[in-house]
LUMBAPA-509705 format. One record per residue (C-alpha): y negated, x, z; residue in one letter. Coordinates in Angstrom, 2 decimals. Example, Ala and Ser with C-alpha at 12.3 -4.5 7.8 and 13.67 -1.06 7.14 Angstrom:
REM LUMBAPA-509705
py px pz res
4.50 12.30 7.80 A $
1.06 13.67 7.14 S $
***
This chain:
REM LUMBAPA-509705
py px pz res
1.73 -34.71 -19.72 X $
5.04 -35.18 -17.51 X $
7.22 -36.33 -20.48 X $
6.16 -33.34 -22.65 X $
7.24 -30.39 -20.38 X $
10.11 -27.81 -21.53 X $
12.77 -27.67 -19.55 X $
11.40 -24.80 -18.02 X $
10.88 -25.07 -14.06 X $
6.92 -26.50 -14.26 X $
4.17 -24.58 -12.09 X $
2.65 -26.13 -8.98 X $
-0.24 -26.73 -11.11 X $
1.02 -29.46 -12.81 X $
-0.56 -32.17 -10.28 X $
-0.86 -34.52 -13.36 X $
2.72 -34.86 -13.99 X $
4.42 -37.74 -13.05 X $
7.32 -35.78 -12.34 X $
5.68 -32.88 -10.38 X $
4.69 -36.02 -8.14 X $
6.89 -36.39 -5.15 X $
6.78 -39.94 -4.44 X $
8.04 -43.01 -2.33 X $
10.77 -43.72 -4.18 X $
12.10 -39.77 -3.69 X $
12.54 -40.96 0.37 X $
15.39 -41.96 1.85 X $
15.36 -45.55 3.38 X $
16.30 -43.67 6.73 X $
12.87 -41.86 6.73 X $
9.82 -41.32 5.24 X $
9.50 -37.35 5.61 X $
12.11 -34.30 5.64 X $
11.49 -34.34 9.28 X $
12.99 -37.14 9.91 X $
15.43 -37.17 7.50 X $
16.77 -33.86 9.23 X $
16.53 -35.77 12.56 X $
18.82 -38.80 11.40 X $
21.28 -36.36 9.63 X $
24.84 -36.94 9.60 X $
27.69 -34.61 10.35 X $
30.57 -33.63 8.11 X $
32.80 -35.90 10.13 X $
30.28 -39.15 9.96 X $
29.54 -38.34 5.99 X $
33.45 -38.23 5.52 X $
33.99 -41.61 7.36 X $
31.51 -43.18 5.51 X $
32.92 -41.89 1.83 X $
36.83 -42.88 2.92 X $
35.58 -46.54 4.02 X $
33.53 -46.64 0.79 X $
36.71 -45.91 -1.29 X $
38.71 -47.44 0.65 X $
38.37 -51.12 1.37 X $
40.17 -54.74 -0.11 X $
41.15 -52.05 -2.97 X $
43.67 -50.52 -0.55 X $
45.71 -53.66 0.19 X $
45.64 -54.64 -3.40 X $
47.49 -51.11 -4.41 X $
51.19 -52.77 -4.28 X $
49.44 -55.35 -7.33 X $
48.19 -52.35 -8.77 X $
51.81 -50.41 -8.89 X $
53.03 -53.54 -10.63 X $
51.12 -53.33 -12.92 X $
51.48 -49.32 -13.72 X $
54.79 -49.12 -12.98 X $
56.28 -46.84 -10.09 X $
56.53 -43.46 -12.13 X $
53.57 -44.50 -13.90 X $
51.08 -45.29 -11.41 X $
52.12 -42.15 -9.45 X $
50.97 -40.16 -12.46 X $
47.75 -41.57 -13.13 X $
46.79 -42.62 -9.69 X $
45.93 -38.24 -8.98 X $
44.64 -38.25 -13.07 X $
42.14 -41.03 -12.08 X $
41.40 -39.27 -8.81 X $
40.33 -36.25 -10.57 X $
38.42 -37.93 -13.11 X $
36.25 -39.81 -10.60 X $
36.10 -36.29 -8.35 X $
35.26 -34.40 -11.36 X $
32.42 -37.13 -12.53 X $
30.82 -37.00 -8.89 X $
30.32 -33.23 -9.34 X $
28.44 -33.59 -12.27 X $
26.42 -36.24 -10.94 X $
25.54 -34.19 -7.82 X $
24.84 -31.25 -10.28 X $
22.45 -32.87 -12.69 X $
20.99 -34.19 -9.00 X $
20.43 -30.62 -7.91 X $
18.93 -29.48 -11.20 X $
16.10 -32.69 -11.06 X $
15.11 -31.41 -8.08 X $
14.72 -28.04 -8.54 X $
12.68 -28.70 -11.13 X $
10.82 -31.12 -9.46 X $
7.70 -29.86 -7.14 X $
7.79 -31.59 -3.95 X $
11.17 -33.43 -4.68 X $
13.26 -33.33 -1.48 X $
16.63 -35.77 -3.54 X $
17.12 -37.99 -6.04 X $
19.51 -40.65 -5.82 X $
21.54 -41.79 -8.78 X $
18.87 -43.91 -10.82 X $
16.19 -41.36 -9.83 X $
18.84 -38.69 -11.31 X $
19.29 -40.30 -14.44 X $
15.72 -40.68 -14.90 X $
14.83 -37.26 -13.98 X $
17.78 -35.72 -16.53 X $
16.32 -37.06 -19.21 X $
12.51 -36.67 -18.33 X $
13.67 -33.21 -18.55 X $
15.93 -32.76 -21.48 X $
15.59 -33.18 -25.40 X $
12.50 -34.30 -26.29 X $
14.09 -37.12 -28.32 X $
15.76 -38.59 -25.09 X $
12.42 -38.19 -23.00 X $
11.45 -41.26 -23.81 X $
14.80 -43.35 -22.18 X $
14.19 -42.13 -18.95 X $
12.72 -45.03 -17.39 X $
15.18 -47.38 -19.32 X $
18.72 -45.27 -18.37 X $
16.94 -45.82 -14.65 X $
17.22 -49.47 -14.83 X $
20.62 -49.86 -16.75 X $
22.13 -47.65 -13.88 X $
20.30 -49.64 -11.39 X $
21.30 -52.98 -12.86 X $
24.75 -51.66 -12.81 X $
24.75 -50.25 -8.94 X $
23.48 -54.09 -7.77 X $
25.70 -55.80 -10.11 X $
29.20 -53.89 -8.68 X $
27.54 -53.50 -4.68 X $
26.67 -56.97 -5.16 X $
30.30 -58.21 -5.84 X $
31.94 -55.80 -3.76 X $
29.91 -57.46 -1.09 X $
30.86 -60.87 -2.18 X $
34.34 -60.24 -2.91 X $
34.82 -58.86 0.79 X $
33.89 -62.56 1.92 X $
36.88 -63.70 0.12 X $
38.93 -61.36 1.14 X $
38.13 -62.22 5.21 X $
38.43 -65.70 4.07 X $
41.57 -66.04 2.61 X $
43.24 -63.83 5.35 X $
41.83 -65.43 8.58 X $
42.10 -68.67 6.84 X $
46.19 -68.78 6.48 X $
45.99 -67.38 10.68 X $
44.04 -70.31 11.51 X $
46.11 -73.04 9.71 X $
49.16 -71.80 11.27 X $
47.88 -71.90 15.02 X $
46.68 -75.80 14.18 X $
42.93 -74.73 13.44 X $
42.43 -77.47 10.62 X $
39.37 -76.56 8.84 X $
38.03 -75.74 5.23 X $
37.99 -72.20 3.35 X $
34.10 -72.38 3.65 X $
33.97 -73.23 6.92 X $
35.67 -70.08 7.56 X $
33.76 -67.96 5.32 X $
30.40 -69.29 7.14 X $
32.22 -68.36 10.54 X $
32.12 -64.68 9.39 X $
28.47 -64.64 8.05 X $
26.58 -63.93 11.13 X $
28.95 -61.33 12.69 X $
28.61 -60.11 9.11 X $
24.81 -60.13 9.17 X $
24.28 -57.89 12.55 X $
25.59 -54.30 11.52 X $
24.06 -54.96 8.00 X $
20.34 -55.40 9.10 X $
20.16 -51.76 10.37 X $
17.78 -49.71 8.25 X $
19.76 -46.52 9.18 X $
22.66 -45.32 7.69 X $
23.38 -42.92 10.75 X $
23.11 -45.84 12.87 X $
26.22 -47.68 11.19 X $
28.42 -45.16 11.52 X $
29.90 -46.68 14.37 X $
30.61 -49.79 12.61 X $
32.05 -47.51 9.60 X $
34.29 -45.68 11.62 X $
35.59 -48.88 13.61 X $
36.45 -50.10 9.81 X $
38.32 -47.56 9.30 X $
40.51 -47.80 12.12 X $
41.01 -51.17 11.90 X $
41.83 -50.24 8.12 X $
44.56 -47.82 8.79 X $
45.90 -49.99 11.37 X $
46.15 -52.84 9.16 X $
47.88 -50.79 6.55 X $
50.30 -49.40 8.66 X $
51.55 -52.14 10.96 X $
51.79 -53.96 7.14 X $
54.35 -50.96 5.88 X $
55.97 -51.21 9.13 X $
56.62 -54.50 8.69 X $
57.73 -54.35 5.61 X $
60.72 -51.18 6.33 X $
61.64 -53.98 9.19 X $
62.35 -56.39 6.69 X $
66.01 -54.86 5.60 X $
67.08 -52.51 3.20 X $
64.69 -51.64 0.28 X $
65.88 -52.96 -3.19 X $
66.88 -50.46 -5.92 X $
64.81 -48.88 -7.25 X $
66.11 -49.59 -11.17 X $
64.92 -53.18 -10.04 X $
61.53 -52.16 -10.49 X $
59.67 -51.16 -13.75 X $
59.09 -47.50 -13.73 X $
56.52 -47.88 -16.32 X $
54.31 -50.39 -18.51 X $
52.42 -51.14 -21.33 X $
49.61 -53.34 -23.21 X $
47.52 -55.54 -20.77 X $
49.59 -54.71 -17.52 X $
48.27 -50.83 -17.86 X $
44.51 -52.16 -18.09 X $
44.75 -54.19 -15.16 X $
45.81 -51.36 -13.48 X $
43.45 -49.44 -14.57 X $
40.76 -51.63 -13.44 X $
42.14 -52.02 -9.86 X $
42.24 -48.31 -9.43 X $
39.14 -47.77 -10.59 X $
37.45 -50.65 -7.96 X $
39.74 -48.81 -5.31 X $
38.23 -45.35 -6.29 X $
34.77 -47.39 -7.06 X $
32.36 -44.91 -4.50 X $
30.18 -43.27 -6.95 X $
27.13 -45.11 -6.17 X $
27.29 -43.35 -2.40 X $
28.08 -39.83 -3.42 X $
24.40 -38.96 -3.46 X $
23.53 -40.93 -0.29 X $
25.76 -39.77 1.41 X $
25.61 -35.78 0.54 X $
21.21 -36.43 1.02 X $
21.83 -37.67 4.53 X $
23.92 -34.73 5.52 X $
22.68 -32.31 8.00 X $
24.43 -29.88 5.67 X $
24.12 -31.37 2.12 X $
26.05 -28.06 0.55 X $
29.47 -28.54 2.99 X $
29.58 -31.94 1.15 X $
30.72 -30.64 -2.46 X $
32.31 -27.44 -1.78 X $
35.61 -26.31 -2.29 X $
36.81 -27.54 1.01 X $
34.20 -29.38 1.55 X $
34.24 -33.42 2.32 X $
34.20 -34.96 -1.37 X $
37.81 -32.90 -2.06 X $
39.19 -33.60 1.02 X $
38.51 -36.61 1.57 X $
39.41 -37.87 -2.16 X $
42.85 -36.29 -1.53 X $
43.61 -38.05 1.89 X $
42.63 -41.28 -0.46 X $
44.66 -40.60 -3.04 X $
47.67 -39.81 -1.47 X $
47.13 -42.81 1.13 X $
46.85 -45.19 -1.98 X $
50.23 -43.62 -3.56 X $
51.90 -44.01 -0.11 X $
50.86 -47.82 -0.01 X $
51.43 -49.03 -3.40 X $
54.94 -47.74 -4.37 X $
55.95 -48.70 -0.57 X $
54.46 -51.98 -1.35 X $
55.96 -52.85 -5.10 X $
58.97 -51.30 -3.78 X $
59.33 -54.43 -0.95 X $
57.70 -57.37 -2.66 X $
58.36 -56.32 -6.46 X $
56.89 -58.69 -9.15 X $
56.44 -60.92 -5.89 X $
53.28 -58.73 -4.38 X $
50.23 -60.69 -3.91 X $
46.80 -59.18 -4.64 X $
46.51 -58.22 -1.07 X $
49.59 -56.85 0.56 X $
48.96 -58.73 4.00 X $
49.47 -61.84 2.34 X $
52.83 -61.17 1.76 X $
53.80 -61.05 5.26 X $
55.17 -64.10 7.32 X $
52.27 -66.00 8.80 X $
55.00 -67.54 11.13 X $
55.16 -64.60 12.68 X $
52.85 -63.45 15.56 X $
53.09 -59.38 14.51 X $
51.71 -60.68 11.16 X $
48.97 -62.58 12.02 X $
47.04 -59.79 14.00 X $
47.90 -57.74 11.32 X $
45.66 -60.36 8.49 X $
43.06 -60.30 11.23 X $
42.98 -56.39 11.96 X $
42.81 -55.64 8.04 X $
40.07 -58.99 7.70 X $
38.26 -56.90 10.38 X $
38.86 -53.70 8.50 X $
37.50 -55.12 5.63 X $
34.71 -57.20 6.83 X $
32.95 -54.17 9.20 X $
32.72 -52.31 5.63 X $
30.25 -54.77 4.42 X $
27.26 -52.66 5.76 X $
28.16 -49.12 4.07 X $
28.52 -51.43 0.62 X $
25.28 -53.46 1.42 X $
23.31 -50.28 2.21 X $
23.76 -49.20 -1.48 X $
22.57 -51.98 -3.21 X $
19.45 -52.22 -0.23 X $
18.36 -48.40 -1.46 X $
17.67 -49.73 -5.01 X $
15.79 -52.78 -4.44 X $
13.35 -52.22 -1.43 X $
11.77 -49.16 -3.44 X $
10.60 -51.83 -6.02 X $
9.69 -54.39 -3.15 X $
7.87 -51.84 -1.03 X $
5.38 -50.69 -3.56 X $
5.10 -54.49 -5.01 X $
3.86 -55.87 -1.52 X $
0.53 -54.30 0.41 X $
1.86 -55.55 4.05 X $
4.81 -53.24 2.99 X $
3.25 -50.43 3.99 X $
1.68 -52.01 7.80 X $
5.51 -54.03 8.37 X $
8.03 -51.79 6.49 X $
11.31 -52.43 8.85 X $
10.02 -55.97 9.26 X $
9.91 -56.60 5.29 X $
13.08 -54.60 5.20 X $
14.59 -56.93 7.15 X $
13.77 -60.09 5.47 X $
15.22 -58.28 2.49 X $
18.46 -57.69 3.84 X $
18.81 -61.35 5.57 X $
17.55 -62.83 1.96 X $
20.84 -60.45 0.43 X $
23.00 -61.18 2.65 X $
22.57 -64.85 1.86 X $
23.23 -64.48 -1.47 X $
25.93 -62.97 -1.98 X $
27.48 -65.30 0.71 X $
26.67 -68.28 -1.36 X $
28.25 -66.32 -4.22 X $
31.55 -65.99 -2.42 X $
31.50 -69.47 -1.56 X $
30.25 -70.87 -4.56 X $
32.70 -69.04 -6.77 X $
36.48 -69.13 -5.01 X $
37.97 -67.51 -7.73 X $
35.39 -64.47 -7.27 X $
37.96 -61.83 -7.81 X $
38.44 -62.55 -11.57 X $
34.28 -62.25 -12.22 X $
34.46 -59.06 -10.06 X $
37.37 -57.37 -12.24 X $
35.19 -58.17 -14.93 X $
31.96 -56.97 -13.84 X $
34.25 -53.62 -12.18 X $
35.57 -53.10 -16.04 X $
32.03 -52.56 -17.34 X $
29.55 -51.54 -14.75 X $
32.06 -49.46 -12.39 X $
33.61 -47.67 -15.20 X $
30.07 -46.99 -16.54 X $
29.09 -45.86 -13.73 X $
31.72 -43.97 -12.44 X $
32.33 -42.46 -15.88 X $
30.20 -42.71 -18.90 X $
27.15 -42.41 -17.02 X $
27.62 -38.84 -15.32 X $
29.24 -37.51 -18.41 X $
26.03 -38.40 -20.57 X $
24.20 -36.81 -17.75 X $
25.81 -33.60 -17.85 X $
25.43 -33.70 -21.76 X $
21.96 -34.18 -21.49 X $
21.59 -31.16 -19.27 X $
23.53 -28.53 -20.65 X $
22.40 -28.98 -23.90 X $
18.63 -27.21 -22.29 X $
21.17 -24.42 -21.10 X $
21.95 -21.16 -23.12 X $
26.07 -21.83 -24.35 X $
26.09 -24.58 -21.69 X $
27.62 -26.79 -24.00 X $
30.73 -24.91 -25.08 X $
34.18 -26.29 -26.29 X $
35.85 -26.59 -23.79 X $
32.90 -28.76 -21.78 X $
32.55 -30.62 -25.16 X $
36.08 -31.52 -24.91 X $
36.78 -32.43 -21.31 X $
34.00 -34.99 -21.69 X $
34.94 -36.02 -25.04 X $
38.34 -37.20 -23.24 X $
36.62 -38.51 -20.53 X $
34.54 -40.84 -22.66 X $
37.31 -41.66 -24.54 X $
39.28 -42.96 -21.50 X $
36.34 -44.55 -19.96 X $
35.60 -46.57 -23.32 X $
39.45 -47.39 -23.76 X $
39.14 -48.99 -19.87 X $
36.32 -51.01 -20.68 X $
37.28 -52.53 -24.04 X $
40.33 -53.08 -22.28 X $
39.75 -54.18 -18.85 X $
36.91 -56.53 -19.96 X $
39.28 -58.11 -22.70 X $
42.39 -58.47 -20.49 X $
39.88 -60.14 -17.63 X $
38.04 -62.41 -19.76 X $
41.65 -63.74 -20.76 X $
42.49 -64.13 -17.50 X $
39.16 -66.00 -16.42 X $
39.72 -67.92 -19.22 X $
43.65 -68.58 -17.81 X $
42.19 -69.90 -14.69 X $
40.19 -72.29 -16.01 X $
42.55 -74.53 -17.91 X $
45.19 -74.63 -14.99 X $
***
């Protein structure tokens, strides 16, 4: 009966509907009932610290690569293009979120799988019947990018502490210092409430900014800047897709958008004009600008993936810096674990009965069994960063692009003139740029991967 209503707001009546059925999967891992979601809300402030630490991670340090490969002008154009893109996508997401719940009896949110799902239970009658499939491509696609992020930040602690340690004498392996930072890891990420890391998110994000700016200090100590003819003011071919897949991982915080706006205490102060999605992106933007032409500007063709390995590791200054950003980067784990946790207990909850008598404890094993994966990941795979620009060029951009612009085709077509020119454009573009970044971004990392290999 549920896949054969009109878009029309359903009655209360409707009991037999699967989507007039507010169900387990609608809750929030936080809580079980509104109640208690309102109880463990978080505050404008907390919301915003979690949404800059989920944009702003091992993609920050890697923005002076990313200017080399865009080009000084160039980069500085596209970086605020991209910005709006991903802003602009997030709205629509959060829009076609609104609209499945208001059409939804007993719904209280959807996150992004459920809002997939829902926009096309509800729209043309031809697309009815993807629903439950678009809900587990987007789902494969959250895991597969949280997944690496995850992973990737254990390479990213690695290689950093790992130079700090070899210079004070400490003579041991890469792995043995990746296995050092699993169970400090492990703590903060076994909390089953996202209010609860917020501590851990906002010490992230001080240790971040420190990071950053003792690094940029450094570097204005080192002399005189070169010219600036010395750089490349723009570029072309594969360069501009690399860049465009390091933005887009540095952007990459779709999959929290709805998360984080459900858990608010006030969900509307998230999207609005002023509100902590606009402000938020623009501190971000501006703060990756900042970093990467101050960064390719210093190291030039020279700048390593992440800027703090540019810096002496002779030097004392330098070496808390590595460990500061390591820090930085490693207490952002949890907010990135959380994500990829929301889709897959759901599944496990309603697939095991003592779910339901030892939810946290079951939780827990979850997480632990997680976290132990994608730490053998990281260590099993060094070269982790080329498989994660890879998976970034066609789940992230999917995700962050493709996806939410099918959604909001989906639902304005059940809208009187929803769909008008102008709309049809804009996403037209949008598409268009998205697909471009894939074919792209997949090609010029495969060739890369491939690179590796035969050194």
């Amino acid at each position: 009966m549920g896949k054969t209503l009109e878009i029309t707001k359903p009655s209360s009546t409707q009991n037999g509907s699967p989507s007039a059925q507010p169900s387990e999967k609608n809750m929030d891992l936080e809580s079980s009932t509104a109640v208690g979601k309102k109880r463990h809300a978080t505050t404008n402030l907390e919301a915003a610290t979690h949404l800059f630490k989920g944009s702003v991670g091992a993609g920050l340090f890697a923005m002076g690569d990313c200017f080399k490969n865009g080009g000084l002008v160039g980069a500085t154009i596209m970086m605020p293009i991209i910005a709006v893109m991903c802003v602009h996508c997030e709205r629509m997401l959060i829009r076609g979120s609104m609209l499945a719940v208001e059409k939804t009896p007993g719904a209280v949110f959807y996150d992004y799988p459920e809002t997939v799902e829902k926009c096309f239970e509800y729209g043309p009658r031809p697309l009815r019947r993807m629903s439950r499939a678009m809900k587990l491509i987007v789902e494969m696609f959250l895991c597969v990018t949280q997944f690496g992020f995850c992973a990737i930040y254990f390479v990213f602690i690695t290689e950093n502490l790992y130079q700090v340690l070899q210079q004070n004498g400490i003579d041991i392996s890469m792995s043995m210092v990746m296995l050092i930072t699993l169970l400090p890891a492990m703590i903060p990420s076994l909390m089953t409430n996202l209010k609860y890391i917020s501590p851990v998110s906002l010490l992230a994000n001080v240790a971040l900014l420190f990071g950053l700016i003792a690094t940029l200090t450094i570097s204005f100590q080192e002399g005189p800047m070169p010219s600036i003819s010395e750089r490349h003011l723009f570029t072309s071919g594969a360069q501009l897709s690399l860049f465009f897949g390091t933005a887009l991982f540095s952007y990459e915080g779709i999959a929290l958008i709805l998360p984080l706006r459900n858990s608010m205490r006030e969900p509307e102060q998230f999207s609005s004009r002023w509100g902590v999605l606009n402000l938020t992106m623009v501190f971000i933007t501006g703060l990756f600008i900042f970093t990467g032409f101050v960064s390719y500007m210093r190291w030039g063709e020279l700048v390593e993936g992440s800027i703090t390995l540019n810096l002496n590791v002779e030097d004392v200054m330098s070496q808390v810096v590595k460990i500061v950003a390591a820090l930085g980067v490693f207490f952002g784990y949890p907010i990135q674990f959380f994500v990829m946790i929301k889709i897959l207990w759901p599944p496990v909850k309603r697939s095991y009965s003592c779910a339901q008598k030892y939810p946290i404890t079951l939780q827990v094993i979850l997480r632990f069994i997680m976290i132990m994966m994608t730490f053998c990941v990281a260590l099993v795979v060094p070269k982790l960063n080329l498989f994660i620009s890879l998976i970034g060029a066609l789940c992230s951009t999917s995700l962050a692009f493709v996806v939410p612009v099918i959604i909001d085709f989906v639902t304005r077509t059940q809208v009187p003139k929803g769909l008008g020119t102008w709309t049809y454009l804009k996403n037209l573009v949008i598409l268009i740029v998205a697909l471009l970044g894939i074919v792209t971004g997949t090609y010029q990392s495969i060739v890369e991967i491939v690179r590796e290999f035969e050194i």
